[in-house]
N, C-alpha and C positions, 0 to 999 in steps of 0.2 A: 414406749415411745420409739426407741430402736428398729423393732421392729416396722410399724408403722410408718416413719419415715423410708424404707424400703420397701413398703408395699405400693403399689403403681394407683390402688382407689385412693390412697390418702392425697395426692396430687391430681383427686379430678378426672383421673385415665378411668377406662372400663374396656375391658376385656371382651368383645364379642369375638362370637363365629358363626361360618354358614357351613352349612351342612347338605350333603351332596348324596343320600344313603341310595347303595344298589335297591332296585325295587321288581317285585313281579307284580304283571296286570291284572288287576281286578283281584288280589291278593293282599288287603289290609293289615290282616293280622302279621304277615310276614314283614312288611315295611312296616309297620308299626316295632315289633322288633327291633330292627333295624335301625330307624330313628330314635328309639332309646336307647339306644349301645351307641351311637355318635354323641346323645347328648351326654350321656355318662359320661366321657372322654372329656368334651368341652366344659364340663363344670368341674374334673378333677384338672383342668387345666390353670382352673382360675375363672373363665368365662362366666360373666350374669346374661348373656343371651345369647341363643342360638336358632338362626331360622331354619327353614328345610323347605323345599318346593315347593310349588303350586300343586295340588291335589295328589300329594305327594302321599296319602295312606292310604288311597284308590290308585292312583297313578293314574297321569294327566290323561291318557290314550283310551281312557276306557269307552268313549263315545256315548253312542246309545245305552251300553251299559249302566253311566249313570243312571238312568229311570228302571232299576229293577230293583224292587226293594232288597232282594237279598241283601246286594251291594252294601245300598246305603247303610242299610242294619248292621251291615259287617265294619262298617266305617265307623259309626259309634261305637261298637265292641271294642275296636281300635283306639280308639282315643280313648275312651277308659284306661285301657291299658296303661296311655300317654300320661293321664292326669293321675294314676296310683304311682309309677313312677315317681313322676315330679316329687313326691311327699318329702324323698330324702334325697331330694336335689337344692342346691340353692344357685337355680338358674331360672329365667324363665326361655321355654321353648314356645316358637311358631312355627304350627303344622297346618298342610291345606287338607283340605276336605269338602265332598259336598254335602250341602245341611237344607233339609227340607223345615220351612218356612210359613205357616199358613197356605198350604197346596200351592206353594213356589220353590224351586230348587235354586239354593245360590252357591255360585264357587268361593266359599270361605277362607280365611284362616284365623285359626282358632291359639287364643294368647291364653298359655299354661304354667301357671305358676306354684310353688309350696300346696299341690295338692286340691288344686282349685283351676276351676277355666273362669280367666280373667275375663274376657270377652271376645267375642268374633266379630270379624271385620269381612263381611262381602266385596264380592271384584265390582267396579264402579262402570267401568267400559267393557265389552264384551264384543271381542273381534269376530267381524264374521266377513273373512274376504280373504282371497287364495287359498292356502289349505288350512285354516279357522273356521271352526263352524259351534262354536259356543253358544250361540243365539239358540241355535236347534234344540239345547238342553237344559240352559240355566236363564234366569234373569238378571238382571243388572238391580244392582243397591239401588237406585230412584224406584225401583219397582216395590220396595220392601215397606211392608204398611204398619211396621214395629220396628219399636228401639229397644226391647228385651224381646230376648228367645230363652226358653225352657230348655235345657240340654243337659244331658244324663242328669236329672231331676233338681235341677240348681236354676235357678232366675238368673241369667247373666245378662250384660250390655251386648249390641246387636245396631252394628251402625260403622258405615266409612268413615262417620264423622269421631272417632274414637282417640285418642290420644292413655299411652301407658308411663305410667312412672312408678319409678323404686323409689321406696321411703326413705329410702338411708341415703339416695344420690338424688338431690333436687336438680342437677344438673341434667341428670339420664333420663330422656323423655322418649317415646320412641311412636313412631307411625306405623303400619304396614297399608301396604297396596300390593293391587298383586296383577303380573306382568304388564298387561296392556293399559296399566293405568300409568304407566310410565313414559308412556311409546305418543302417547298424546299432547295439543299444546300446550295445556293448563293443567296439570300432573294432580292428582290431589292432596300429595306430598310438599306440592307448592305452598296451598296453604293450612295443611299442617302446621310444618316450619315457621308460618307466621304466628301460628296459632300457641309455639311454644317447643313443637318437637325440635331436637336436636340430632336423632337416630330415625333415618328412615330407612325400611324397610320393603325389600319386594319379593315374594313370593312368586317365583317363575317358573314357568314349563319351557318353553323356547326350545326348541327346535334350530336345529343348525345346518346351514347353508355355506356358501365359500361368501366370506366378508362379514358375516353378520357379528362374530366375536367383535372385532376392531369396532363396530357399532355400538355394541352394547358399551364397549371402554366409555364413546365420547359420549354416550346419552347418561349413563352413570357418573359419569365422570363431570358432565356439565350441570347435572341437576344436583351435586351434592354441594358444586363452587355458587350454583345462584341460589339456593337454599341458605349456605352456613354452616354445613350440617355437616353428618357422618350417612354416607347411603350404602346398607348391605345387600347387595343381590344375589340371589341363588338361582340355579336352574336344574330339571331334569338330565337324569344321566343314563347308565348302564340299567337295561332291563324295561327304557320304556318302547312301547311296540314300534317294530320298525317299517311296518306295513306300506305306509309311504312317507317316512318320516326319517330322521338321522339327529341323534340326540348327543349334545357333547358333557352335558354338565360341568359348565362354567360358572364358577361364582369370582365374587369381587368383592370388596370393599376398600371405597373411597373416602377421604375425608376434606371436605372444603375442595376439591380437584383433584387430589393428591391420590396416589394409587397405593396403597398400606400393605393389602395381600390381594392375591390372585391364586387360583386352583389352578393345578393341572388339568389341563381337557382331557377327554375320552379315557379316563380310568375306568377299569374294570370292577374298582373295589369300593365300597363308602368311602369317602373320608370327607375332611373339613378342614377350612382355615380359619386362622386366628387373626385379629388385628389391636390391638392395645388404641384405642377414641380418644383423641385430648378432647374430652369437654370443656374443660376450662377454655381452651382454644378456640372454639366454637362461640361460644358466650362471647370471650371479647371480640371476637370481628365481629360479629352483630350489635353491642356496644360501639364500638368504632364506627362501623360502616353506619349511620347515624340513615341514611334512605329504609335499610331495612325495618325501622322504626314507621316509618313514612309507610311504606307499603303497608305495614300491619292499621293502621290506622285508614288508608285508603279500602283495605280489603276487609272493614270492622263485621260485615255483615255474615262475610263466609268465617269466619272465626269462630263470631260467636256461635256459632253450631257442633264446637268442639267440644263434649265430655272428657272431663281426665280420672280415668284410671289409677287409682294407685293401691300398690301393694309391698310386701315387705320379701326381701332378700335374706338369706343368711349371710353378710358379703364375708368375707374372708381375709378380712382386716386387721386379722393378730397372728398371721404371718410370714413372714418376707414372700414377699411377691414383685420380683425384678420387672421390669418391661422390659420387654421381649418386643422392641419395636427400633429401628435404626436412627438412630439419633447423630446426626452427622455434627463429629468435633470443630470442624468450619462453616458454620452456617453461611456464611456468607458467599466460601467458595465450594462449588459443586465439586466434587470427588470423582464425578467421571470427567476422564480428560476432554472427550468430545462437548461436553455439555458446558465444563470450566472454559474451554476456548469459546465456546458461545458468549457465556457471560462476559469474557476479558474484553471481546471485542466490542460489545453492546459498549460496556462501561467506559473504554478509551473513547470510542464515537460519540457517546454521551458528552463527555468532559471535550471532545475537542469542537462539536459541534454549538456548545454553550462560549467557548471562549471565542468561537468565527463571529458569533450573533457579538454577542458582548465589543468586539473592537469594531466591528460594522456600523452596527448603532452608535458608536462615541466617535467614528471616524478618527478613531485609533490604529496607528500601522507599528509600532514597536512595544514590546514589554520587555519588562525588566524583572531578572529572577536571579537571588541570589542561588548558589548553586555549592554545599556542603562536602559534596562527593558520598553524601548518604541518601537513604533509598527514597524519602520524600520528595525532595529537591531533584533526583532525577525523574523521576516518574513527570511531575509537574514540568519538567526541560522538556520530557518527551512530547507531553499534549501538546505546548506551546509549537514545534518542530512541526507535525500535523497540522496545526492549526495555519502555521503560515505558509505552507503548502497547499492546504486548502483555499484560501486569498489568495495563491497566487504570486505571494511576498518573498523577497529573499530571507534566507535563515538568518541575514545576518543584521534582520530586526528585531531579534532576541536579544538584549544586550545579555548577557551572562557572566555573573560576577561573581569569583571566590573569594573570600576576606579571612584568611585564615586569623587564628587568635592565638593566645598562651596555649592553649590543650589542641590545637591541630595537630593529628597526626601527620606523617608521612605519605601514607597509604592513602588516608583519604583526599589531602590536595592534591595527591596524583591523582586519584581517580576525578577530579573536579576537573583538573586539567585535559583529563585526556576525553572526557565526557562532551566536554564543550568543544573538543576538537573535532570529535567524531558527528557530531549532532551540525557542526558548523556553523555554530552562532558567533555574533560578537563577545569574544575572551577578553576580561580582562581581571586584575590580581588587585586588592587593597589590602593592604597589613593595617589591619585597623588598632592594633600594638599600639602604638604612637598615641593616637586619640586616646583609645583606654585608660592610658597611664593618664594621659592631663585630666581625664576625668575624674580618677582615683586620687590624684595628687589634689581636684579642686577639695570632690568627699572630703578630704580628708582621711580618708579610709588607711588602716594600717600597711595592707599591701605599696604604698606611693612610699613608705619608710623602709622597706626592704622586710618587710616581714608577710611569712609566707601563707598570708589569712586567704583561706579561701572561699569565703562564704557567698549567700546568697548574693550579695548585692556585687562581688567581683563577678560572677558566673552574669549578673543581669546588665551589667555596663555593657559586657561584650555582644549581648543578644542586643540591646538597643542600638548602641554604636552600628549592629549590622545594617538594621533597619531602618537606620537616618542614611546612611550614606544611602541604602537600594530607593530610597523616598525622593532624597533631592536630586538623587541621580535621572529618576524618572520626570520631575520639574524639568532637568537641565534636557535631556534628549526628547522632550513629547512622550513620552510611553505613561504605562500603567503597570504598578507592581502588582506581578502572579504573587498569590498566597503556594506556600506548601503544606501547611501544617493538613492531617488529617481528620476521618471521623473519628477515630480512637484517641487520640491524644487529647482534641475536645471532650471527650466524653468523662477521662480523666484527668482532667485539668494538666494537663503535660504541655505548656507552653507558657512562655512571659507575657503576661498581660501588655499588650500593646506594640509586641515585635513581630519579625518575619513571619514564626508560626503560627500568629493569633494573627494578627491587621496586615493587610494587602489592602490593594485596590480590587483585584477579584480572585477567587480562591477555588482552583479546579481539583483538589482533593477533597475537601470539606465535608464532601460527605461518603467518600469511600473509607473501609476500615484497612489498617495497616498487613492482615493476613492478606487483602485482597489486592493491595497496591504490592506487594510480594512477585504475583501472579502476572500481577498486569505488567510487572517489571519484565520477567520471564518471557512473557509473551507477544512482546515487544520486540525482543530480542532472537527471539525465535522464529517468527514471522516477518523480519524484515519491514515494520513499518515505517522507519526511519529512515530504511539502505541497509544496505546485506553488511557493511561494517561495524565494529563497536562490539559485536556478544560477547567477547571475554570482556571487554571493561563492565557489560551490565551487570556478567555473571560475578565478575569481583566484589562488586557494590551488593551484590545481594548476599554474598558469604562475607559480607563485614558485620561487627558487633555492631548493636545501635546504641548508639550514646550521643548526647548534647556537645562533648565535647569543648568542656568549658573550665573543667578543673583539670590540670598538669596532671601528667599521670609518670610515674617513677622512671618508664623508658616512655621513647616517640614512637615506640608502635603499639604501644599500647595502652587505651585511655583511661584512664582511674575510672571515669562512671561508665556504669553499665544498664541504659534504662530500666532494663528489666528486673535487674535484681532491687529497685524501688519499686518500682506500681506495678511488679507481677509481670508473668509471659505474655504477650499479645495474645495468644490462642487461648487462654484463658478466660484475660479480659473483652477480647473480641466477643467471644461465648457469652458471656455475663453480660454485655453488651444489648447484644440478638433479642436473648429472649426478654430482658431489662425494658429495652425501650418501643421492641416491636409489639407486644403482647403483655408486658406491664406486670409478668408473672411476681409473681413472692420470694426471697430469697432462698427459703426454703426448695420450692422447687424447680428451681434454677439453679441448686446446688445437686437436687435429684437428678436431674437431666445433664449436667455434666458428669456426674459419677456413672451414668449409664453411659455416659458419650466414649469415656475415657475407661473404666474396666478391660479388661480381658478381650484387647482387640492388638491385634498383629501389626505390623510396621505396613504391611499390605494396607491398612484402612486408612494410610495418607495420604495428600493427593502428592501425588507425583511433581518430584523435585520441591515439596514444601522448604520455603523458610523457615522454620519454626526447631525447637529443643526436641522434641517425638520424644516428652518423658512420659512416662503412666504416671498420669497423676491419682493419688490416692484421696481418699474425703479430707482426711486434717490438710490438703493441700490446697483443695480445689473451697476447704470453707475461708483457710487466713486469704486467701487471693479476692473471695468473692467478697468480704469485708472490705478489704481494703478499695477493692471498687466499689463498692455502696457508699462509702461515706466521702470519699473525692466526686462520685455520681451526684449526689442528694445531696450535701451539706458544704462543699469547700470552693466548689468549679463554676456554678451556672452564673456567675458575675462574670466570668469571661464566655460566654457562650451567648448571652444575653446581648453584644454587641457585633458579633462577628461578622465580616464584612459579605456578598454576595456571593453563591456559590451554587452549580447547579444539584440537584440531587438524584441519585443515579439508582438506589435501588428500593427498592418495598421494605427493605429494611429498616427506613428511614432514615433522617437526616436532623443534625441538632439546631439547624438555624430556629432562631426566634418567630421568625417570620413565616415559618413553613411548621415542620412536624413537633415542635417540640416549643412550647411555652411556657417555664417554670419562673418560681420567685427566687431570688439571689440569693435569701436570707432564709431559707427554710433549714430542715432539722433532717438527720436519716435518723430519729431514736426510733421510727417506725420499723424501720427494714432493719435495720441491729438490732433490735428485739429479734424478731422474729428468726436470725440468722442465730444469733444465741442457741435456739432450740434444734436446732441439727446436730446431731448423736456425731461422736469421734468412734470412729472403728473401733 
């Protein structure tokens, strides 16, 4: 089991690559060679599949060539070669070739597995326009008057309409098409993917030009996000004729849009890249995304024309097999700085743009925000500041209100204070002490006797008492209470049922996580969107401990509670979070994917100026953390989540309003997920 839980198939991944091998013209047996010494390599890598060019064992360039028998003959030699090979491989390879057909020649590739050719897949389109001239030598698949072809003495499948899968991965389904089938409206890849693939495949010569790389990005790159899917492309490199031609051998692979690996252009030598595929990934957006269901049923007639293929792997399942693919520790915030100010900015504009509509619509011109001097409560000050900016409104129809209590620090009412000065709202101070006690004294509670009980219900007077005074406050002035609480703290019930951080009148954090409200703090402050004044007070607030701030702490600068050290580090939780509610993974590999986030990576792979501890978490860390969020997740939290007031939702991540991404029952169980989290091996 140890093992296996470190191996990257047991979580669904697979391992491909594309294969780039130097080639001479009209020289088979040499690139065939060739292409077995690349695939050697990617199946001692780990890799169950490997492509290589479009008529990569003749080499694309050969022209009229094609039609000499020698060739051809020498092309099958080749691939013998290819499929004795295979026998002690547990990979399968796709090579191109041309294959004569009932007195037709088509540009093939040919799916080679354990010792066997699984079936050939014909080019469907056939360019013949600028310098393409393919029509002149081969025909297109509609021309083809069989769905078996005889080849080195075996009856195989013979059809674009062909779909491949491994037996041991019902996930791993795979397509091939080969270049120009890609370059057109209606791909045949298209509906593939409806048909079941998850791995599409293309088989390319391409020829390079100035611009045409950046091309192939967005064309690979768009048909693997409208697909679902994983799309591996390869192309021609070193050694094919340069007569009037210029070849880079670029390969790629995409997954859902996402760019995984890329090759160096114009090498001189074979080589290949690797890309680690979340299937599982794949599956549930097409699950999710509920049209692509819709399509598959609109397009029933091209579908059903799809055979599947299946055969058997040897996978390499017993042992340790790391992913070797970048699993970024903040999902939420991007790691490169330029692309993290992108998002900061999107998400602030997001949040201030829903609260302009929100008091437009109620013909609302003040809110009311209580204001902690902790990093919630400002962030949500800042929207508010923008927002009345944007109306046109004075700042100082924020009312902004500190209420310090028994465990207020020092530090942080001055930061309240000086926050609210800098931002220029209406300040004003309630010692909500006074009320607390009569409340304690009604209780009955021991703390009204002088005794120093600190329990839940002292800790929740003071969070109510906040949030009666900010409610009637908002009665007595016209306004509407701003929520602060966040996405994370919802997610782990980290808030009092029915106070500030749960019930507002509308709630512009609600669905940002607290790594990201971090950033946005920072970037706030960095960019001047308030006024050039204030950055050391933000930067204060962001180098403060997070705590509720509700039980007396032995000195005033420092609070007895420390959120984290209860429900775990926000970078943790946040992580557990992502892949939790975006993609519904399992514990188990949500626990894999943070051990790969968090291994053996340098202070280098933070983003810059994080909030966060930067410890290496190790597995017995990252499994009590993930527990502990499973069962505040699933079984103790969604009673508060189930009523939370309105809030806009700012990223793909989703968002826990009831009303929007997230619909659960109040009373349910996590024995499901603590099962399963049980079975993760301790180092």
């Amino acid at each position: 089991m140890k093992n296996r839980f470190f191996n990257l198939y047991s979580h669904d991944f697979a391992r491909v690559a594309v294969g780039v091998p130097r080639c001479r013209v009209a020289d088979p047996a040499f690139n065939a060679a060739e292409t077995i010494e690349l695939a050697k390599q990617a199946a001692a890598n780990g890799a169950v599949l490997v492509a290589f060019p479009e008529l990569g064992l003749p080499a694309y360039t050969c022209d009229d060539l094609f039609h000499q028998r020698a060739l051809l003959d020498a092309c099958e030699e080749a691939l013998a070669s290819v499929v004795a090979a295979s026998k002690s491989l547990s990979i399968a390879m796709i090579v191109g070739m041309p294959l004569r057909v009932d007195h037709t020649l088509f540009n093939c590739a040919v799916v080679v597995a354990g010792g066997r050719i699984q079936g050939v897949v014909p080019k469907s389109y056939l360019p013949n326009y600028g310098e393409f001239y393919e029509a002149r030598q081969f025909s297109a698949a509609e021309n083809a008057s069989t769905d078996r072809v005889n080849l080195l003495g075996t009856d195989v499948p013979f059809g674009s309409s062909l779909l491949f899968e491994i037996a041991d991965m019902p996930l791993f389904r795979f397509h091939v098409e080969i270049c120009e089938d890609v370059w057109v409206p209606v791909p045949p890849s298209s509906f593939a993917a409806l048909a079941g693939a998850t791995v599409l495949v293309n088989l390319s010569a391409s020829n390079v030009v100035v611009g045409k790389s950046s091309y192939r990005h967005q064309l690979v790159g768009q048909q693997s996000a409208r697909c679902l899917s994983a799309y591996l492309y390869t192309s021609a490199g070193r050694g094919e004729s340069t007569t009037d031609l210029a070849w880079d051998g670029q390969a790629v692979i995409y997954e859902n849009g996402e760019l995984l690996a890329e090759s160096e252009r114009f090498l001189d030598t074979s080589h290949l890249v690797f890309a680690d595929v979340d299937l599982e990934r794949l599956s549930r957006e097409r699950m999710r995304q509920t049209t692509f269901a819709q399509s598959v049923r609109r397009h029933a007639d091209e579908v059903s024309k799809f055979e599947t293929v299946r055969f058997n792997l040897d996978l390499p399942l017993n042992r340790a097999l790391p992913l070797e693919r970048v699993v970024e520790r903040f999902p939420y915030v991007p790691s490169d700085p330029k692309r993290r100010d992108e998002r900061c900015n999107e998400v602030y504009n997001i949040q201030v743009q829903a609260l302009v509509q929100r008091l437009s619509a109620s013909g609302i011109s003040k809110v009311v925000i209580g204001i902690s001097g902790g990093l919630d409560s400002t962030h949500a000050l800042l929207v508010c500041a923008k927002a009345m900016d944007r109306l046109k409104l004075p700042r100082t129809n924020i009312l902004g209100v500190t209420m310090p209590g028994f465990a207020t620090s020092d530090r942080t009412l001055l930061q309240a204070r000086q926050l609210m000065e800098i931002v220029g709202c209406s300040a004003s101070e309630i010692d909500i002490r006074p009320s607390c006690e009569q409340m304690l004294k009604d209780l009955g509670h021991p703390y009204a006797s002088g005794k120093e009980d600190y329990d839940i219900t002292f800790e929740n007077v003071q969070a109510g008492e906040r949030t009666n005074h900010l409610f009637r406050l908002a009665n007595f002035k016209g306004g509407i209470v701003i929520g602060t609480g966040d996405l994370s703290e919802l997610a782990l019930g980290w808030c009092t049922y029915g106070v500030g951080d749960h019930m507002s009148h509308y709630n512009v954090n609600a669905s940002v996580p607290k790594t990201l409200i971090t950033h946005l703090v920072r970037w706030v402050a960095e960019t001047g969107q308030i006024g050039n004044s204030g950055s050391d007070v933000l930067v204060n607030i962001l180098n403060t401990d997070i705590s509720p701030e509700l039980v007396p702490g032995k000195s005033n600068g420092d609070p007895e509670q420390k959120t984290e050290s209860v429900i775990g580090p926000y970078e943790l939780q946040d992580f557990n979070l992502y892949y939790t509610l975006r993609f519904g993974f399992a514990p188990s590999k949500v626990a894999f994917l943070a051990y790969t986030a968090w291994k053996d990576r340098d202070a280098g792979a933070w983003p810059e100026g994080a909030h966060v501890a930067r410890n290496q978490y190790a597995l017995p860390a990252i499994k009590h953390n993930l527990g502990i969020f499973l069962d505040r997740f699933f079984r103790t939290s969604q009673f508060k989540r189930s009523c939370v007031p309105n809030a806009p939702k700012v990223g793909s991540g989703g968002s826990l309003s009831p009303r929007g991404d997230w619909r659960a029952p109040s009373d349910s169980e996590s024995v499901v997920w603590m099962n399963d989290l049980k079975n993760i091996p301790v180092e």
